[in-house]
C-alpha positions in Angstrom: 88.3 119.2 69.2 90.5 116.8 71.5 93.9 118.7 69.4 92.4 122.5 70.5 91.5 121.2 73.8 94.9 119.4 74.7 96.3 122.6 73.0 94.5 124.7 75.6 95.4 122.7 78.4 99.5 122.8 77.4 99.0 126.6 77.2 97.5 127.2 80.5 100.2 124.7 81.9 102.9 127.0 80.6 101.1 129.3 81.7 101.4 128.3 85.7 104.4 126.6 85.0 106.6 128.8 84.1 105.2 132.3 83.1 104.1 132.1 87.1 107.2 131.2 88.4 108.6 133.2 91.5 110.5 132.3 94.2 108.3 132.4 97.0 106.0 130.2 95.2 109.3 127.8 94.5 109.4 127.2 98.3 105.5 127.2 99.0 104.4 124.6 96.3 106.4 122.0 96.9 105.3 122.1 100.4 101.5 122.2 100.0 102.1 119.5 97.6 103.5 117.2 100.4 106.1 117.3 103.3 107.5 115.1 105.9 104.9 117.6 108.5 101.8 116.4 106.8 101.1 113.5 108.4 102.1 114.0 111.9 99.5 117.3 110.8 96.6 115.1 110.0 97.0 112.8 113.3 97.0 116.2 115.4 94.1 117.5 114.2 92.3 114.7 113.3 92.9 114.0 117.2 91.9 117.8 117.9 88.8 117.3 116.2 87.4 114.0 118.0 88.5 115.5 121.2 86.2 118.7 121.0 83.3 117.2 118.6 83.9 113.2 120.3 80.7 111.1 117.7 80.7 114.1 115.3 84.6 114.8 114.8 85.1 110.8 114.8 82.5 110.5 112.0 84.0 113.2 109.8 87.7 111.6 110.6 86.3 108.0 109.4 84.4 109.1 106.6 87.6 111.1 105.1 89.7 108.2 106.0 87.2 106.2 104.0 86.8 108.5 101.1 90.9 108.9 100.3 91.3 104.8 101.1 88.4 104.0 98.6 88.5 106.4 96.5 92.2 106.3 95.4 93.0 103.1 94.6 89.7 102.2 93.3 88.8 105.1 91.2 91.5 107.9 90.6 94.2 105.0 89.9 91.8 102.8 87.9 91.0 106.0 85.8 94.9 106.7 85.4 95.2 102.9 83.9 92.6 104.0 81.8 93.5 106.8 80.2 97.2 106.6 80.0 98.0 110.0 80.1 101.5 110.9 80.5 102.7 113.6 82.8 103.3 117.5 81.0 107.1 117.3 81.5 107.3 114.2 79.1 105.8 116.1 75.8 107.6 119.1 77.2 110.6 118.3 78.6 111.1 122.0 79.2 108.8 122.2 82.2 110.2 123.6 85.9 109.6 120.3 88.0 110.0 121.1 91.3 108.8 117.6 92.7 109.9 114.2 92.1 109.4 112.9 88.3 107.4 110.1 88.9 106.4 107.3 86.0 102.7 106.9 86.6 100.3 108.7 84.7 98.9 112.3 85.0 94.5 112.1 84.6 93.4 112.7 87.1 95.3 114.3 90.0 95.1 112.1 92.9 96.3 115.0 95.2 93.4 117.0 93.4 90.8 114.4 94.7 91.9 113.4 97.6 92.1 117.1 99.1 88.7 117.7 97.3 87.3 114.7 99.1 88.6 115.3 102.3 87.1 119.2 101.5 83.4 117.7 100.8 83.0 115.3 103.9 84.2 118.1 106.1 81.6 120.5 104.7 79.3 117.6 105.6 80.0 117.8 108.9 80.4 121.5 109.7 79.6 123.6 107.4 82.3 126.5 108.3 85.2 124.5 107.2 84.8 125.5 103.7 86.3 129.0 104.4 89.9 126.6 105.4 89.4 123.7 103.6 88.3 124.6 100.2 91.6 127.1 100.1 93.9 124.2 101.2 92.3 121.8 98.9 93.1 125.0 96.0 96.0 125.4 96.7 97.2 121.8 96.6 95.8 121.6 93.6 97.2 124.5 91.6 100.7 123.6 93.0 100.3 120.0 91.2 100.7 122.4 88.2 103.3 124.8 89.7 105.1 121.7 90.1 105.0 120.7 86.7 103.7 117.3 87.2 99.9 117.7 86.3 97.8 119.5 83.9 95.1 121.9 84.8 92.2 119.3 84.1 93.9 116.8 86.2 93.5 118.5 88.7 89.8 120.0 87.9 88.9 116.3 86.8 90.9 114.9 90.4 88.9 117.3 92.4 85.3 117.2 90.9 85.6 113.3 91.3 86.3 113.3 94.5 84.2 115.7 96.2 81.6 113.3 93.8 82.3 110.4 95.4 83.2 111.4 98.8 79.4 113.3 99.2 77.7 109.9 97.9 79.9 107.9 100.0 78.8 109.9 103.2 74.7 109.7 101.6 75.3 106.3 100.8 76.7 104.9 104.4 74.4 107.3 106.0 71.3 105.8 103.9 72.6 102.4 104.9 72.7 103.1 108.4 69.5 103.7 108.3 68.1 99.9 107.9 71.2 98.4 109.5 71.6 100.4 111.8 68.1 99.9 113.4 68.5 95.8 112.5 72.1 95.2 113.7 72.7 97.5 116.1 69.5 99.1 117.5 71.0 100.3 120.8 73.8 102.1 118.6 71.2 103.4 116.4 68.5 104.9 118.6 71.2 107.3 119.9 71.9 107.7 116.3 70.0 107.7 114.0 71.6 109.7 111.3 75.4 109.5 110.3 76.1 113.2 109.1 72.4 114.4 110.6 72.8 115.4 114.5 70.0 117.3 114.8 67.8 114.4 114.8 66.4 113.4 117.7 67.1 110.1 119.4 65.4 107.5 119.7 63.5 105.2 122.6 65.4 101.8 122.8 62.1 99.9 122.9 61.3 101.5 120.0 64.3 100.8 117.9 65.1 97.4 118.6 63.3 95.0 116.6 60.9 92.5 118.6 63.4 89.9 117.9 65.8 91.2 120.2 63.5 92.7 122.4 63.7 90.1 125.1 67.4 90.3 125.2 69.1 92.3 128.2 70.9 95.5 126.7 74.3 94.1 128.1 74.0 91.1 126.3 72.7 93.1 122.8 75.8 95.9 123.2 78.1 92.9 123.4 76.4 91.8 120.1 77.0 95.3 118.4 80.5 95.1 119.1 81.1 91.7 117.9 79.2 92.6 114.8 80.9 95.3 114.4 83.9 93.4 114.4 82.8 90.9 111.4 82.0 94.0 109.4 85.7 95.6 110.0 87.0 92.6 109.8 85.0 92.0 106.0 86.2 95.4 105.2 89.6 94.8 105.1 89.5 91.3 103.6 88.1 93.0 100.9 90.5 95.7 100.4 93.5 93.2 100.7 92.0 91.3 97.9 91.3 94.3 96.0 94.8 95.4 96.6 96.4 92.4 95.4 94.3 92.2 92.6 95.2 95.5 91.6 98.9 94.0 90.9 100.4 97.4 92.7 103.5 95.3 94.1 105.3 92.7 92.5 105.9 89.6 93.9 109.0 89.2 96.4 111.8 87.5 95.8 110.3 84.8 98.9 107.3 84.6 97.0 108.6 84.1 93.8 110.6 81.1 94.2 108.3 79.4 96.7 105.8 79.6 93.7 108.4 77.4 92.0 107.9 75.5 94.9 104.2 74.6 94.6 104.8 73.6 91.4 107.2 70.5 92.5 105.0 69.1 95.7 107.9 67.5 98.2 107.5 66.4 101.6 109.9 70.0 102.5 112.0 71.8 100.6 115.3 73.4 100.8 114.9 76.4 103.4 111.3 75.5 104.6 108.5 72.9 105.7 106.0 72.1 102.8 103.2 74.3 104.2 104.0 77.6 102.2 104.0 75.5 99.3 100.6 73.9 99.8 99.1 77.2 100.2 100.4 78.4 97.1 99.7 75.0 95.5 95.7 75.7 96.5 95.7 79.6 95.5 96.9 79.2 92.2 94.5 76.2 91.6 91.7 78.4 92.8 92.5 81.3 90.9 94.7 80.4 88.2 98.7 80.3 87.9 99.2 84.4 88.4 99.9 86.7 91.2 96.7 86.7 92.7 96.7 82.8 92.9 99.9 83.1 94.8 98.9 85.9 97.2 94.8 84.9 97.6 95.2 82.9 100.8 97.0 85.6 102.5 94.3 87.9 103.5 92.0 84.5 104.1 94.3 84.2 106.6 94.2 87.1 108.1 90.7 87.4 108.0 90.5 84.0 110.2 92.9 85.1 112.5 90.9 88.3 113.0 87.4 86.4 113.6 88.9 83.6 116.1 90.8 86.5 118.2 87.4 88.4 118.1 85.4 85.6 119.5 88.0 84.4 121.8 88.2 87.9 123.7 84.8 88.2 123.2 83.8 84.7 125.1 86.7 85.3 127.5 86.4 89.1 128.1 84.3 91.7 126.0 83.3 91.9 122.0 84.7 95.6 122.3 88.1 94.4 123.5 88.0 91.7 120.7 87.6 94.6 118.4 90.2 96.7 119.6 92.8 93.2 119.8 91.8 93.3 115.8 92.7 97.0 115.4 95.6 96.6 117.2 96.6 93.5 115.2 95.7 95.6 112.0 98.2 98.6 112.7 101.1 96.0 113.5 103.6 96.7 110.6 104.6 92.8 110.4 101.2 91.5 110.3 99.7 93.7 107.9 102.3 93.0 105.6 101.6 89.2 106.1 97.7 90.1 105.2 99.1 91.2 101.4 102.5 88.9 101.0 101.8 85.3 101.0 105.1 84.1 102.6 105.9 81.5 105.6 105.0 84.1 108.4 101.4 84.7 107.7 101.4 80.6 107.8 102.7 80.8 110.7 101.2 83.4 112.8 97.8 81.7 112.2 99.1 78.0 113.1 100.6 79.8 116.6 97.5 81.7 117.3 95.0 78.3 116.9 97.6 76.7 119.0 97.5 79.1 121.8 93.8 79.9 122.0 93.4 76.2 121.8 95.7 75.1 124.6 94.1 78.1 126.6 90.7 76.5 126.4 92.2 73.1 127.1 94.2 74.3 130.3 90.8 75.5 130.9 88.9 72.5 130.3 90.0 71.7 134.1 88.3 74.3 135.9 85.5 72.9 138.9 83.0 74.4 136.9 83.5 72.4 133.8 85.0 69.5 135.6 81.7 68.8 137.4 79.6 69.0 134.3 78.1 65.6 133.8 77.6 65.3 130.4 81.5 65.8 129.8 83.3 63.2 128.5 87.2 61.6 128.4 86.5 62.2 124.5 85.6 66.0 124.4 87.9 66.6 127.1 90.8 65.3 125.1 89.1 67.3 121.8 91.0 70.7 122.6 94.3 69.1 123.2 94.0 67.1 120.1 93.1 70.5 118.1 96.5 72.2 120.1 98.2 69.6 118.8 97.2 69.5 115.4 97.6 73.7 115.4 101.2 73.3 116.3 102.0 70.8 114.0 101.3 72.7 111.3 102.7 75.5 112.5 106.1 73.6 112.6 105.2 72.4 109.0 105.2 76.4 108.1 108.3 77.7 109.8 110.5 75.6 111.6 110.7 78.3 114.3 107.7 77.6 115.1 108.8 75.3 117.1 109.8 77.2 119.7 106.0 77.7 120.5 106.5 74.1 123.0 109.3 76.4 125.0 106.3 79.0 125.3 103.8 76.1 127.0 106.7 74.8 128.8 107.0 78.3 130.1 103.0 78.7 130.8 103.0 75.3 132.6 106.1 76.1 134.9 104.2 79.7 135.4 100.8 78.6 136.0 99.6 75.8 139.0 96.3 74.7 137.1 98.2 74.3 133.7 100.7 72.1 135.8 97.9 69.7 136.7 97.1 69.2 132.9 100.5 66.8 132.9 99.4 64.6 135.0 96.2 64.0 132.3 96.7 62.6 128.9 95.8 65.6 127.2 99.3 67.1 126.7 101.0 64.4 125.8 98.8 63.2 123.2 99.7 66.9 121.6 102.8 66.3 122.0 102.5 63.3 119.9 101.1 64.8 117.2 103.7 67.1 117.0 106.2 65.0 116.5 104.4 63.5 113.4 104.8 66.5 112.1 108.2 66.3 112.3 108.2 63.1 110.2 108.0 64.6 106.8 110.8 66.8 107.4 113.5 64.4 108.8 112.5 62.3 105.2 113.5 64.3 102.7 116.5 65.8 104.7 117.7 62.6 105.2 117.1 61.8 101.2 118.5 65.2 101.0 121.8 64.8 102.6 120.5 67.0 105.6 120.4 70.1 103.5 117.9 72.0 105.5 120.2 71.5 108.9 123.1 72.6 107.2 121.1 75.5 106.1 120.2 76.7 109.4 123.9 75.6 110.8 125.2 78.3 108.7 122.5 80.9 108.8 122.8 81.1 113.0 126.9 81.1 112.2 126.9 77.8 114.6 130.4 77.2 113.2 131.8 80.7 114.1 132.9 81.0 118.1 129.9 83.2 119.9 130.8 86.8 120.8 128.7 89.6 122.3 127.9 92.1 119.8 125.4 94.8 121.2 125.0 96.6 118.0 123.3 93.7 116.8 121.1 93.2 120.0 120.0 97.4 119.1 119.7 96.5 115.9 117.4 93.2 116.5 115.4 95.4 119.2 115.1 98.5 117.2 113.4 96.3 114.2 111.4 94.4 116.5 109.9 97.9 117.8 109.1 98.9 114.6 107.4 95.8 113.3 105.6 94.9 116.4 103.7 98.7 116.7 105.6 100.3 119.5 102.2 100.7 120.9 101.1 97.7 120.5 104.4 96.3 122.0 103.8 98.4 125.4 100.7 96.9 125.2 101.4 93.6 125.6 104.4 93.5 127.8 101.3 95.4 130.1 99.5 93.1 129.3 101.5 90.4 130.5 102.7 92.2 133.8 99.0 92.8 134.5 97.9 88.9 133.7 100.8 87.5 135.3 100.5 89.7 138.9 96.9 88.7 139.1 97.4 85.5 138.6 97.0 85.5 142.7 97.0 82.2 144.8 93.4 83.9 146.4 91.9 83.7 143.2 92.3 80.3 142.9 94.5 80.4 139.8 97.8 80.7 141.6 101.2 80.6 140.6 102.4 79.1 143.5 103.4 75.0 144.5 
């Protein structure tokens, strides 16, 4: 039965393959297969859509998102493992490939599903898209045989699992909503009630938010939904880093590889770094075992922490919903999401600088009247945030050794800033300062049992013993890659941001820059 039915399936492949062939259908299938216009395609209309249907077009945008992100790497690729079915131009080398030859395997077709899924949750949503989407979806599908890379049940396997799964992921989440909705986020909810159903009616606040919260002011409770939301976004993508790792999909880097080696052989530093990326390797792969995952498992930990302290911070010191969009914006920066997945020095290193700054902005704060005037306040607890900066740097400095360049950065703040000046004349910052330069201990040990190797390492990498020239294709070079792994958005963003902070910074307001 399996003999007649592969049989059947090599037939019909021939079939499309090559008793189909044509030249117009040369040029079309490779392109509905995939092109460099697709995505910019997607971010258009996927823009279109939210502009003209705003809740509605959103919803159907996050639920396809959702249902390809899932739904690929989870289930299509774990079914590929599974089966181990190799492509049709492997037992018949005669095929007409049009596309790329790739080595993965063929069942199912992930174009298939994820064109089926995106298809279904459409339909969902507004019902007419059928007549446009369930073509598109086709015809991607047949041209994953015109190509010569699938067979015909991939792709009827590919797309009948993920319209499956994409129509019980939207039932599913809209079920869900349905109790935590009206527990965690009643205000959200009463305006809501259904995910995909928006001809229900909404409902009274009073009568959607439990009596638990119904003596908080609705200010207070939306600040709560956003900061609640932010815990779940932020869960969602811990998880799907860890699945990702765990899924082995990348190897290890070459960084990676010999700082495992590293962990193996504890040292007060090593060769080309502190000791802190070797401690956290040291306590991954003592958690989970001496494999990749060990290596890797306290990168998206890290992450995840980093996310939940800039959520709270903003969310204490501004709003919950600009927490949440600081965490988006974090998420979408090229070089931090690859530190989410890569356990190397930076991700170390980002964290240590972001404790250090958010806790030497509440100490410079510790001085305001307001807190100043407190009675219960102590020399101890006032000291408490300094100590923490302190301790946040050093480490930092015992991941990266750029890291120190984080003091030139409060050096900066307190030249900048009149009430971070007035912190020097307290014991607070020098006491950080102190425990910096413990940290600096370790470090000068072993490179002076080491014949200095790590400051000869740096001499050479910053060329110290060549003379210094200008060279602006390097400074284009340095600012183009900086662009593009800060988010060039995200970038204009923060030099904004700075501008913004910096000019309102006004002697008036009390927080001048001024003498």
């Amino acid at each position: 039965m399996t003999a007649w039915l592969q049989s059947l399936d090599a037939a019909l492949f021939r079939s499309i393959n090559q008793s189909l062939s044509n030249p117009f259908f040369d040029w079309l299938m490779p392109v509905l297969s995939g092109n460099k216009f697709f995505v910019p395609a997607v971010i258009v209309a996927s823009v279109w859509l939210i502009w003209k249907q705003r809740t509605k077009g959103a919803l159907c945008v996050v639920f396809i998102l959702l249902a390809v992100a899932l739904g690929d790497p989870l289930i299509i690729n774990s079914i590929k493992h599974a089966v181990g079915r190799p492509r049709p131009f492997v037992p018949m080398p005669e095929s007409i490939t049009l596309v790329g030859r790739t080595s993965s395997f063929s069942l199912p077709s992930a174009h298939a599903a994820n064109m089926a899924a995106a298809a279904m949750v459409a339909f969902l949503f507004f019902r007419g898209s059928w007549r446009f989407m369930v073509p598109l979806a086709a015809g991607v599908a047949f041209s994953r045989v015109y190509n010569g890379v699938h067979y015909v049940s991939d792709v009827l396997l590919g797309a009948t699992l993920g319209a499956g799964y994409a129509a019980l992921l939207v039932w599913g989440l809209d079920r869900c909503w349905g109790w935590v909705g009206r527990q965690w986020f009643p205000l959200w909810w009463a305006q809501l009630p259904s995910l995909c159903d928006f001809n229900s009616r909404p409902i009274s606040p009073s009568q959607s938010t439990p009596s638990s919260q119904l003596s908080t002011p609705n200010s207070q409770l939306l600040s709560l939904h956003w900061l609640r939301l932010g815990y779940i976004v932020i869960a969602i993508f811990f998880l799907a880093r860890l699945a990702y790792i765990g899924s082995s999909t990348i190897e290890l880097s070459e960084d990676e590889a010999y700082q495992w080696q590293w962990s193996k052989h504890p040292a007060l530093a090593y060769y080309s770094k502190p000791p802190g990326i070797a401690v956290a390797q040291w306590i991954g792969t003592h958690l989970w075992g001496d494999t990749a995952f060990g290596v890797r498992f306290l990168a998206p930990c890290v992450t995840a922490l980093m996310s939940v302290l800039l959520l709270r911070f903003f969310a204490r010191e501004a709003t919950a919903k600009l927490g949440l969009f600081v965490v988006f914006a974090a998420t979408t920066t090229p070089l931090l999401s690859v530190g989410a997945v890569l356990m190397t020095v930076d991700c170390l290193s980002v964290l240590f600088w972001t404790l250090a700054m958010l806790n030497g902005w509440q100490a410079v704060r510790s001085t305001d009247a307001h807190v100043r005037s407190t009675p219960t306040r102590t020399w101890a607890s006032a000291l408490q945030p300094w100590l923490l900066t302190g301790l946040w740097l050093a480490l930092g400095f015992l991941s990266k050794n750029t890291n120190a360049f984080q003091l030139a950065c409060f050096a900066l703040f307190f030249v900048l800033w009149k009430p971070a000046r007035a912190q020097l004349r307290t014991t607070g910052p020098w006491l950080a300062l102190g425990v910096v330069a413990l940290a600096v201990l370790p470090q000068l040990i072993w490179n002076a049992q080491h014949g200095w190797a790590t400051v000869e390492h740096l001499h050479n990498r910053a060329g110290l013993a060549q003379a210094w020239k200008f060279t602006p294709n390097y400074l284009i070079d340095f600012v183009a890659a900086e662009l593009a792994l800060l988010n060039p958005a995200f970038l204009a963003l923060i030099f904004g941001g700075v501008l913004a902070t910096f000019f309102s910074l006004s002697p008036t307001g009390g927080e001048g820059r001024g003498e």
